[in-house]
C-alpha positions as CSV (number, residue, x, y, z in Angstrom):
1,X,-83.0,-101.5,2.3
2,X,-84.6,-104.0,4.6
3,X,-82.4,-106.5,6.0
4,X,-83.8,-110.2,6.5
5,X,-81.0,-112.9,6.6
6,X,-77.4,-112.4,6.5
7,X,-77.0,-112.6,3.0
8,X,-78.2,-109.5,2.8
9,X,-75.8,-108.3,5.1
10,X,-73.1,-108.8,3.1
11,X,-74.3,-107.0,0.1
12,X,-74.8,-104.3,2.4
13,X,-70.9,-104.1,2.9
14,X,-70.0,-104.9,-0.1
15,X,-72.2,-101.7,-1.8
16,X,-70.6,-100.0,0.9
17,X,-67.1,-100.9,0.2
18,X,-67.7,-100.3,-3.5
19,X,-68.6,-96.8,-3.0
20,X,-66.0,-96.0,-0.8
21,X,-63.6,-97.5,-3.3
22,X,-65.1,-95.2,-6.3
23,X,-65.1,-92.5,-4.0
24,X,-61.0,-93.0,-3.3
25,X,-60.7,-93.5,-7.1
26,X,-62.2,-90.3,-7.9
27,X,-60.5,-88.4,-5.3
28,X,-56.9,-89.9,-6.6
29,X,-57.5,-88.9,-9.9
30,X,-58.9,-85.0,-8.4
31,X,-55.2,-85.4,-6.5
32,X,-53.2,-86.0,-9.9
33,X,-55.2,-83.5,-11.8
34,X,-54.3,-80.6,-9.3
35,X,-50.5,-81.9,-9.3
36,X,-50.5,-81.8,-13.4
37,X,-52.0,-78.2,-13.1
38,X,-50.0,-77.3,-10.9
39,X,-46.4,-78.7,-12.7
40,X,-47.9,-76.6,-15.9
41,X,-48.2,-73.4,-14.0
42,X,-44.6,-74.1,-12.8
43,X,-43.2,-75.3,-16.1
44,X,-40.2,-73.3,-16.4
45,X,-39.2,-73.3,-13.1
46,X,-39.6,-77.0,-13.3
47,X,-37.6,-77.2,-16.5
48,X,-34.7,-75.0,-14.9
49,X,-34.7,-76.1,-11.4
50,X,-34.0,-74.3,-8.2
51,X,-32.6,-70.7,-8.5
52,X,-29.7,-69.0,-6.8
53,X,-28.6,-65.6,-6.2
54,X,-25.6,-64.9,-7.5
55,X,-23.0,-63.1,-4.5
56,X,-22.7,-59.9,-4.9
57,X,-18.8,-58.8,-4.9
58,X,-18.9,-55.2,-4.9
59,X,-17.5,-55.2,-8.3
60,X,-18.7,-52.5,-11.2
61,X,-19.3,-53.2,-14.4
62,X,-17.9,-50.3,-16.1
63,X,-17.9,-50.6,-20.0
64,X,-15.1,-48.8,-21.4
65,X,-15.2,-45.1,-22.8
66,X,-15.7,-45.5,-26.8
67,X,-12.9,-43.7,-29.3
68,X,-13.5,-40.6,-30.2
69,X,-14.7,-40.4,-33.8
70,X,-12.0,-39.5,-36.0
71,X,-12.4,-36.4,-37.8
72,X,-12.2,-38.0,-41.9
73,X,-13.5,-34.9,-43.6
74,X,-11.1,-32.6,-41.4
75,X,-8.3,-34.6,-42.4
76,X,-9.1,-34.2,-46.4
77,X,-9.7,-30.5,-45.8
78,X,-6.2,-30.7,-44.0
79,X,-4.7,-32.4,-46.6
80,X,-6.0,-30.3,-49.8
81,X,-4.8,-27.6,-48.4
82,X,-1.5,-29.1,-47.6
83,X,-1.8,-30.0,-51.8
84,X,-2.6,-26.6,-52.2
85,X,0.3,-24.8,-50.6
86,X,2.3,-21.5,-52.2
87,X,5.5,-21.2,-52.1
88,X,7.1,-17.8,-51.7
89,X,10.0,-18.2,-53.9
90,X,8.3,-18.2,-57.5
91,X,9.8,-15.6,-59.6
92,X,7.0,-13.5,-61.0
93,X,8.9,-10.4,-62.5
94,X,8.1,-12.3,-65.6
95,X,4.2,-12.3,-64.7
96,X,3.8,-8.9,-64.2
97,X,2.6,-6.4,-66.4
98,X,3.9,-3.0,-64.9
99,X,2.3,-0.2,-66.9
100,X,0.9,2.9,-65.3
101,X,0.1,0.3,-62.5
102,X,0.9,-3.5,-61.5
103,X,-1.3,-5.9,-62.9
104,X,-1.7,-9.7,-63.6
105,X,-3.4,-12.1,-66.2
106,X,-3.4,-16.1,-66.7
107,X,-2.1,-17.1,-70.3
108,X,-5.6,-16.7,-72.8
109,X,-7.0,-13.7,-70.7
110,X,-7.4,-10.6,-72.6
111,X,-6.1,-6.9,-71.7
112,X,-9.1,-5.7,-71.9
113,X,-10.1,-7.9,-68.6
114,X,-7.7,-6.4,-67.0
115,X,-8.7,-2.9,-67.9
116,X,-12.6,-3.5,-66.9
117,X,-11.0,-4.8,-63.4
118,X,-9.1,-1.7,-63.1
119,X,-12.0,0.9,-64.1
120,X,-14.3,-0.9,-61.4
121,X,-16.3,-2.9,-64.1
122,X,-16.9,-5.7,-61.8
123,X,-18.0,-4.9,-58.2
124,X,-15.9,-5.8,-55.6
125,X,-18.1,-8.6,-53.0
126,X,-15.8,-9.4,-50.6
127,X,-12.5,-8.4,-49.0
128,X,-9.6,-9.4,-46.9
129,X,-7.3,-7.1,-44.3
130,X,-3.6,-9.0,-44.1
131,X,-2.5,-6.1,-42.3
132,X,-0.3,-7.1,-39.3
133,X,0.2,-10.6,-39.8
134,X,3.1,-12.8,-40.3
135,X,3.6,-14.5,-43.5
136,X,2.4,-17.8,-42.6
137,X,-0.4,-15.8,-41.4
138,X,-0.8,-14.4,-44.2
139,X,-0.3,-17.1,-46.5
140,X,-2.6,-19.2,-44.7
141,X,-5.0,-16.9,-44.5
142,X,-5.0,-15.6,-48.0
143,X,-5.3,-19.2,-49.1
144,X,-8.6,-20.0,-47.8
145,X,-9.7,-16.2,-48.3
146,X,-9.5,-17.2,-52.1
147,X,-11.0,-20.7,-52.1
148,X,-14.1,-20.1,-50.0
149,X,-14.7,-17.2,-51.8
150,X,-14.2,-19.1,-54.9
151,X,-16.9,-21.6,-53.8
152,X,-19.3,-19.1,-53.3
153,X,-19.2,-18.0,-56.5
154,X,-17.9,-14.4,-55.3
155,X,-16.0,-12.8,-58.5
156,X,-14.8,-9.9,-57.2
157,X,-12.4,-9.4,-54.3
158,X,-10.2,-6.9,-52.8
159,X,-6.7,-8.0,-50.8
160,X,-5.5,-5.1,-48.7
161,X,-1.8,-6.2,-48.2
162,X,-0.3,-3.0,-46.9
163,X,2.1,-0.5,-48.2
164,X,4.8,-2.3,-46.1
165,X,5.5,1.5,-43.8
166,X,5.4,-0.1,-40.8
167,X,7.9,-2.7,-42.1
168,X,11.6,-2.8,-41.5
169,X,13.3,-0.8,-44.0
170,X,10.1,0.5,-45.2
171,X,10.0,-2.5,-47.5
172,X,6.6,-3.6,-48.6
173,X,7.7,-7.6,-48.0
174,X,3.9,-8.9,-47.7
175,X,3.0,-7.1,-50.7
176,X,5.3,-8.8,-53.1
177,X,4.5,-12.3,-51.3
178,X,1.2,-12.0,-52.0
179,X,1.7,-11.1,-55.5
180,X,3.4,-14.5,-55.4
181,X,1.1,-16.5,-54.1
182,X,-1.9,-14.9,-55.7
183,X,-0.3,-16.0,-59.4
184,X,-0.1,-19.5,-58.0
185,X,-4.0,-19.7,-57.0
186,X,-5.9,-21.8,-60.1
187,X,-8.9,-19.7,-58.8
188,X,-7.4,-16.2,-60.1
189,X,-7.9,-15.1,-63.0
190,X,-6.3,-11.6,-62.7
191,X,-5.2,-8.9,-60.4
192,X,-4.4,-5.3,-60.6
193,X,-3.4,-2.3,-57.9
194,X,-6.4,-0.6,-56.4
195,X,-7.4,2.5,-57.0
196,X,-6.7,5.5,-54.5
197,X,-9.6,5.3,-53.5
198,X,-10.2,1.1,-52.9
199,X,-6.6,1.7,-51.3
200,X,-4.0,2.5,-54.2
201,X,-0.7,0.6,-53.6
202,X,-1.9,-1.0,-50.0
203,X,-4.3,-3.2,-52.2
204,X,-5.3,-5.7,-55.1
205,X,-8.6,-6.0,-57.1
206,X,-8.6,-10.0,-57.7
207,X,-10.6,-11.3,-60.6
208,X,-11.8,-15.2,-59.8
209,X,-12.5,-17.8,-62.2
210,X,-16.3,-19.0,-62.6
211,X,-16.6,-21.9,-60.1
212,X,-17.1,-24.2,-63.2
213,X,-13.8,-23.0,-64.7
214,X,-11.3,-23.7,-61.8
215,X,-9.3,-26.6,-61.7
216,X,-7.2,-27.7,-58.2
């Protein structure tokens, strides 16, 4: 731009100063668009403020050691046996048949169960020893003998109770106990003395009820 009177001049530094003013403008408004940019990138530490470390005091945080689970379905296995307990002072003389050998049937069962126990109709499945044991031993032991069996739908079991010789007196005390408590078991249907050879005197063939039969 040529320059002939001073009039021109001053448009001269006015264009200039108009630039220089769009050019400040421009670089204001770049300025405010990097500090908005910059305040979204740093939103939530805008929104929560300045962040401090909390002291550390040598302290643990130890949760404490959970209950142990309580054992429900031990304590209704506990307590159907408790319902379940025999006593050993039921009179049973009245029970007993004693013809050529000792035998037992519920009310409604017919002799002629009895006989097929004692001739080894039904095959005994499973057995118990209660030699040596003390009568709550016994007793205890006896008791579950009968109901797992029962459960598993065994029929036919044999209770070796001993010929009491090795008792004081030579008295056969566990024998007669466990006639008891065998006459007191729903899951009995009958007893009789073994055989000789299933262990005479020293032992019972027990007849059980069918599993859909017994009552508790």
């Amino acid at each position: 731009m040529k320059i002939n009177a001073l009039s021109d001049l001053k448009k001269v530094k006015a264009a200039i100063e108009e630039q220089a003013a769009r050019e400040a403008a421009a670089a204001a408004r770049r300025a405010l668009e990097a500090k908005r940019q910059e305040a979204q990138r740093n939103l939530f530490q805008t929104a929560v403020g300045t962040v401090k470390r909390l002291p550390d005091k040598g302290v643990a945080n130890l949760a404490p050691t959970p209950p142990a689970p309580i054992p429900k379905q031990h304590q209704r296995d506990e307590a159907a046996a408790y319902q379940e307990a025999i006593s050993d002072e039921v009179d049973v003389t009245t029970l007993l048949d004693t013809d050529d050998q000792l035998s037992f049937r519920r009310p409604g069962v017919g002799s002629d169960v009895v006989q097929k126990l004692r001739k080894g109709k039904w095959s005994v499945q499973k057995q118990v020893d209660l030699h040596g044991l003390r009568t709550d031993e016994a007793r205890e032991v006896l008791t579950n003998f009968v109901r797992e069996s029962h459960r598993q739908g065994i029929r036919c079991v044999r209770v070796i109770h001993g010929k009491g010789l090795g008792s004081p007196g030579k008295a056969p005390v566990l024998k007669d106990k466990v006639h008891r408590w065998l006459t007191q078991k729903s899951e009995v249907v009958a007893f009789v003395q073994a055989q000789p050879a299933q262990g005479g005197a020293g032992a019972l063939l027990v007849l059980l009820q069918p599993v859909r039969a017994a009552s508790n």
